[in-house]
N, C-alpha and C positions, 0 to 999 in steps of 0.2 A: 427866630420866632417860628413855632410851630402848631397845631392844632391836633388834639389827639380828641377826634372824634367817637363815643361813646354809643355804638348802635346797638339796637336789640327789641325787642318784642315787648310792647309793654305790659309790664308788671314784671322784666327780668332783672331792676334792682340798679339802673342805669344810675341814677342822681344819687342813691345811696352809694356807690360805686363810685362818683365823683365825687364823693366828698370827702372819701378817703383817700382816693388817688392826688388831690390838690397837697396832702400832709406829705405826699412820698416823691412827687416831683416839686424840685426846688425852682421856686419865681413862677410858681403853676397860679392861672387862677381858672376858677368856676365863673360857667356863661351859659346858661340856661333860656334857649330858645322860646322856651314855654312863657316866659315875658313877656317877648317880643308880642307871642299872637294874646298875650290877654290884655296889651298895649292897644291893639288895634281894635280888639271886641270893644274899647272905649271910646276909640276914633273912628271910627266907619259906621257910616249910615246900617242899619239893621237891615236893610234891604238889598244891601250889598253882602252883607253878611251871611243872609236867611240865603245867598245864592251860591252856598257853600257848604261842603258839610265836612271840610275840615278845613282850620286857618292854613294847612299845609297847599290848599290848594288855591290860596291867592297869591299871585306875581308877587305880589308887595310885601311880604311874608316870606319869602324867599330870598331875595332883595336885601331886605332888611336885616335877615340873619348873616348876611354877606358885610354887609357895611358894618354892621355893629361890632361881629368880631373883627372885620378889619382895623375899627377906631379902636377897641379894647386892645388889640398887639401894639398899634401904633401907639397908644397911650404909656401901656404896663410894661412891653415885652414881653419874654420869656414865652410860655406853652399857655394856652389856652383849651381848658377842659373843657367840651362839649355833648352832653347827656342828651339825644336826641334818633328818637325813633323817625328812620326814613324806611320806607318798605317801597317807594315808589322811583323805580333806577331813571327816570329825566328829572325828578326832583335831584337826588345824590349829584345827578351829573352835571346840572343848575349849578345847585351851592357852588361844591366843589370846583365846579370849572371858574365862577366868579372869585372865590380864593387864588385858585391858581394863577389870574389873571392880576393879582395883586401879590403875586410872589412867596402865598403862603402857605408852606406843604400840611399835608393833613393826612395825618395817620388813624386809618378806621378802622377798628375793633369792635367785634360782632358778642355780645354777651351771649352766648346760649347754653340756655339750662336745657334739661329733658321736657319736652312738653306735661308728663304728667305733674313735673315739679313747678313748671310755670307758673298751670292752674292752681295749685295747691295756694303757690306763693300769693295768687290774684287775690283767692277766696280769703286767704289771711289778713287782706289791704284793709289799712283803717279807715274809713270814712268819714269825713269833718262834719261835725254835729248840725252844722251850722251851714251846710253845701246845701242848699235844695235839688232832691232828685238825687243825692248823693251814692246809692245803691249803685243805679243807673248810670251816673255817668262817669262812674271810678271803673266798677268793677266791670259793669256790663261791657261798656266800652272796651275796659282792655280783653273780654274773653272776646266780643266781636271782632277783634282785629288778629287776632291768634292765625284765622284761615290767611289773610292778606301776607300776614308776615311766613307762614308756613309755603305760601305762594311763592315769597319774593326771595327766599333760600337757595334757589338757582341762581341767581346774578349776587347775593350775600357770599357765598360761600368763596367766590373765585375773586372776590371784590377785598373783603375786611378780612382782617385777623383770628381768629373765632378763639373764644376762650370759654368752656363749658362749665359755667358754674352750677352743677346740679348739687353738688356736696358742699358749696365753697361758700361763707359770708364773705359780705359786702368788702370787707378788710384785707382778708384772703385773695379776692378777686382784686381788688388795688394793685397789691404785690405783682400779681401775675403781669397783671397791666404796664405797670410801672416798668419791672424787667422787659417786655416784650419788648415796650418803646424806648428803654436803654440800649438793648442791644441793636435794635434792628429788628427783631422778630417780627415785630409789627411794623412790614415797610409802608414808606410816604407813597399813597396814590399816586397811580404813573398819568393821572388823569393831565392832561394838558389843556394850554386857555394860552391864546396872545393879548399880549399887555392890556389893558384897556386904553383906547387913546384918549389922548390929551385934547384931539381939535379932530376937527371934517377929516374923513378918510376917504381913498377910492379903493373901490371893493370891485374884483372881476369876479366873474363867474362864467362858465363853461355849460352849453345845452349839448346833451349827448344823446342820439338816438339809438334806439334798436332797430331792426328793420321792420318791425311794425308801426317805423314812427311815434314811438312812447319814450318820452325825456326819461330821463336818470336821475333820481333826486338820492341824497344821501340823509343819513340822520346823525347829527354832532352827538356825542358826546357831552359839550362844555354845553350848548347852550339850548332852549325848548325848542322843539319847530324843527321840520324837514326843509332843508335848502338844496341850490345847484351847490353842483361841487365847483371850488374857487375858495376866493379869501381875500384880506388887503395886499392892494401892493405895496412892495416895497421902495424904501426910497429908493432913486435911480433906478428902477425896474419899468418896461415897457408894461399898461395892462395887458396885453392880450398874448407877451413873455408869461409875465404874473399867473393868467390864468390858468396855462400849461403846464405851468411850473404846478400848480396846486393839484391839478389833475392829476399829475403823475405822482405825487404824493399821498392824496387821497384814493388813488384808484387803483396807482401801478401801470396803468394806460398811457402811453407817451403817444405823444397828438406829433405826427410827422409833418403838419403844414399849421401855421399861423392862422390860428379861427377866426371867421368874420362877424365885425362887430353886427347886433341885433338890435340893441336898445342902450343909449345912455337914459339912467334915470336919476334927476336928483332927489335925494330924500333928505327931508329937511329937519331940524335937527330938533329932536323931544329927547329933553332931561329924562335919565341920565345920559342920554347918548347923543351924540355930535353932531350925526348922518354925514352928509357925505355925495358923491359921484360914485351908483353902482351901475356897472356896464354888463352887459348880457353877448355871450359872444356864440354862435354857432360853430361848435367842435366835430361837428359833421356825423354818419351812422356808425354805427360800431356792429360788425359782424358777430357771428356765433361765436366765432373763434376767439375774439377778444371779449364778449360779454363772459363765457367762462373763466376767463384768466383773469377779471375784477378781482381786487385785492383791497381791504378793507384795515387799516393798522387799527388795533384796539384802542388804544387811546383817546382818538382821535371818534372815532366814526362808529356806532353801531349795526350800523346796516343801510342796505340800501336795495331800491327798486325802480324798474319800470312798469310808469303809471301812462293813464291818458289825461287828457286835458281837465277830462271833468275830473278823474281820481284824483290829479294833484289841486283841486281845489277844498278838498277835502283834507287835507296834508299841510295847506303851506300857508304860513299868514296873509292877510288878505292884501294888504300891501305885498309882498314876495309873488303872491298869488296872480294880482293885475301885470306884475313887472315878465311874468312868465307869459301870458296871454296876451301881451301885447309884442313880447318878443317872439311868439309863435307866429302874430296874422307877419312880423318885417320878415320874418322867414318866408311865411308866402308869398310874400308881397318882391322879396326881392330887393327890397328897400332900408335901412336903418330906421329909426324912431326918437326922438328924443323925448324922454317924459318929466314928468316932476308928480311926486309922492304917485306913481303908478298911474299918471294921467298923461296921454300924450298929447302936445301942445305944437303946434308952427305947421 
């Protein structure tokens, strides 16, 4: 089972491009995102709606395009066409992390024409008679978004496949398609995601300081939101082994003394997800000399910084957020903490 994701700027020819490419990979089907969000335009309150100015930027829309092609592979098999403009790299990394957490590689291919051929293609778009505002929200739409995608070219380029259709129909462009993801030309995102669990997990994580006393927050990859660095442990793994172990994986930093526990916190468990026992551990300062030798694997991790308490409240869910603030005052305090959903209790 595989995903051959269809990216590009709209109006660059993407669904007409999957409709041919389904005739030339065999057990191929077509699964158009764009369902998913006029599914929801039908189910969600308008005021939830009106708090959005693309379905791209609701959780559940995200989500949903995870599960659906999950059930469509689980269902059909075979490759799964996906014609879907992403310009915003924690969406890509959303999806695709929630894929890969269900074992499904996905191969991303980037359409790009010449920009003056784009336009041309936009202006030529047919508009349904019968669309209200249809000018507007065909053509205008896709020229508005032109800058966004011309923006997001930097992280496209080193990310998808790129195949320039400025000369090339829909049919043409298949072909090329279809070869890239025959040979390999177009490799499976090196994007990574651990499984999704099955039950409660225990999650360490690791507070690292600078000598300005500014924690170290990193930024995934697979999933929204800046966290400590850490992860689950494993079975038969000590947490506060676990946590070291992720440090050094995530940062390249190996922690020479066993960190002390800060906070257990338990979060409790909201569909889709389990929760769990997360523990907070104090990995103690990190010198100059080690803050420049921070090591970041692509993959995994985009980036990272030190913030202060107020900065990371700006950065971190507010659940993640509490769990950080209350494991700062046990650091002052000299004391551990035990909380539940970010509340400390006893």
């Amino acid at each position: 089972m595989v995903i051959v994701w269809i990216n590009g700027a709209f109006g660059a020819g993407k669904t007409a491009t999957a409709r041919e490419l389904i005739e030339l990979i065999p057990n191929s089907t077509l699964f158009d995102p764009e369902v998913v969000g006029g599914t929801l335009a039908q189910l969600l309150p308008a005021k939830r709606l009106a708090e959005v100015g693309d379905f791209q930027d609701l959780p559940i829309w995200r989500r949903l395009v995870v599960d659906t092609a999950a059930a469509m592979l689980a269902e059909l098999g075979g490759v799964l066409v996906v014609p879907m403009t992403l310009l915003r790299q924690e969406y890509r990394d959303e999806i695709f992390g929630g894929l890969a957490a269900r074992r499904i590689p996905v191969r991303h291919v980037l359409l790009a024409p010449a920009e003056t051929i784009l336009r041309e293609r936009i202006a030529g778009r047919e508009v349904p008679l019968d669309l209200p505002d249809g000018e507007m929200r065909v053509r205008q739409w896709s020229y508005d978004h032109i800058e966004p995608y011309r923006a997001a070219l930097a992280w496209l380029a080193s990310d998808a496949h790129p195949v320039d259709t400025s000369t090339l129909t829909p049919y043409d462009t298949a072909v090329r398609v279809a070869e890239a993801v025959r040979t390999g030309e177009a490799p499976v995102c090196d994007i990574v995601q651990t499984p999704e669990p099955t039950a409660e997990t225990v999650a360490a994580g690791v507070l690292l300081f600078d000598e300005d006393d500014r924690v170290l927050l990193v930024d995934p990859t697979y999933k929204a939101g800046w966290e400590f660095p850490g992860g689950v442990v494993e079975a038969g793994e000590a947490p506060a082994r676990a946590g070291m172990r992720e440090v050094t994986e995530e940062t390249g930093i190996t922690l020479d003394e066993v960190p002390t526990l800060l906070v257990v916190d338990w979060e409790s468990p909201a569909p889709p997800g389990y929760g769990g026992l997360r523990l907070l551990f104090d990995g103690g300062r990190l010198d100059e000399q080690a803050v420049r030798g921070l090591l970041l694997p692509g993959p995994e991790l985009r980036g990272w910084r030190f913030v202060t308490e107020q900065e990371a409240a700006d950065l971190l869910p507010p659940v993640r957020y509490e769990r950080l603030r209350w494991a700062l005052r046990a650091r002052e305090r000299g004391a551990a903490l035990y909380l539940e959903a970010g509340t400390p209790l006893g």
